[in-house]
C-alpha positions as CSV (number, residue, x, y, z in Angstrom):
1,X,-10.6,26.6,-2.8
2,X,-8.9,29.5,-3.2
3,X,-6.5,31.1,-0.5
4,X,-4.8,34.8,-0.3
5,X,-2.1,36.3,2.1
6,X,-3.2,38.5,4.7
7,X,0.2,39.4,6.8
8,X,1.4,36.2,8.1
9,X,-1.6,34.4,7.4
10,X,-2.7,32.8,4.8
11,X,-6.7,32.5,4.3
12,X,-8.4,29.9,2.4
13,X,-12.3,30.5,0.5
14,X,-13.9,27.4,-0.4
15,X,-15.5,27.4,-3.7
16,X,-18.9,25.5,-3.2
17,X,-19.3,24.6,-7.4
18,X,-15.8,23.0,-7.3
19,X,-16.6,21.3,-4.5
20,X,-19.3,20.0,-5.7
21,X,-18.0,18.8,-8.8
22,X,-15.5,16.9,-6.7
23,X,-18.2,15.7,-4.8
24,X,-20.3,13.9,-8.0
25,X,-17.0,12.8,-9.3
26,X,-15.7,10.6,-6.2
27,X,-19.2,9.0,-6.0
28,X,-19.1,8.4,-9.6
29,X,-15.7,6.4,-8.7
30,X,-17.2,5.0,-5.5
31,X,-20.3,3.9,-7.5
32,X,-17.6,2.3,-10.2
33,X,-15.5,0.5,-7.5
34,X,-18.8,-0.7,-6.4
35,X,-19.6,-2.4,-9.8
36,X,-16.7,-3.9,-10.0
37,X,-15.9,-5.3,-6.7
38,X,-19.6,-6.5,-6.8
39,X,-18.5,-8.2,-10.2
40,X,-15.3,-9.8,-8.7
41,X,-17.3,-11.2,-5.9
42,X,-19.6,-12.8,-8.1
43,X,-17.1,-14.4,-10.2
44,X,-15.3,-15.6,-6.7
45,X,-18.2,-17.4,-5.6
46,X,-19.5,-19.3,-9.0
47,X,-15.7,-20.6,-9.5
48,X,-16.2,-21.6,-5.5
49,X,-19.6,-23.0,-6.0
50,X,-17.6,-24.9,-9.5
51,X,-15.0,-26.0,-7.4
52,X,-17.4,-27.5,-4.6
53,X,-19.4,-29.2,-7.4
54,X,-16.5,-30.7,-9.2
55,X,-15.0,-31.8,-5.5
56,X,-17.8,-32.9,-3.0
57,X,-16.5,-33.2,0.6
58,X,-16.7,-36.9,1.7
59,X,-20.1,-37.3,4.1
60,X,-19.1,-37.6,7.7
């Protein structure tokens, strides 16, 4: 994005390469934040799973 004064006003270009560079970056970070959370979530439910084996509930 670039901007320049014109009287009062300032006017904004957008730069479509930059943009797009943002663009492959944040899903990049989405795509990473996806690994891990997927990761965490995993490692939540075998420690549950442990923890139901090691514990039974009593029958009813």
């Amino acid at each position: 994005m670039s901007g320049g004064r014109v009287g009062r006003e300032v006017r904004y270009a957008v730069r479509p390469a930059a943009l797009d560079t943002t663009a492959r970056w944040m899903a990049s970070l989405a795509a990473d934040w996806d690994r891990r959370l997927a990761h965490i979530k995993r490692v939540a439910e075998a420690a549950e799973a442990a923890e139901r084996d090691a514990h039974p509930a009593p029958p009813d």
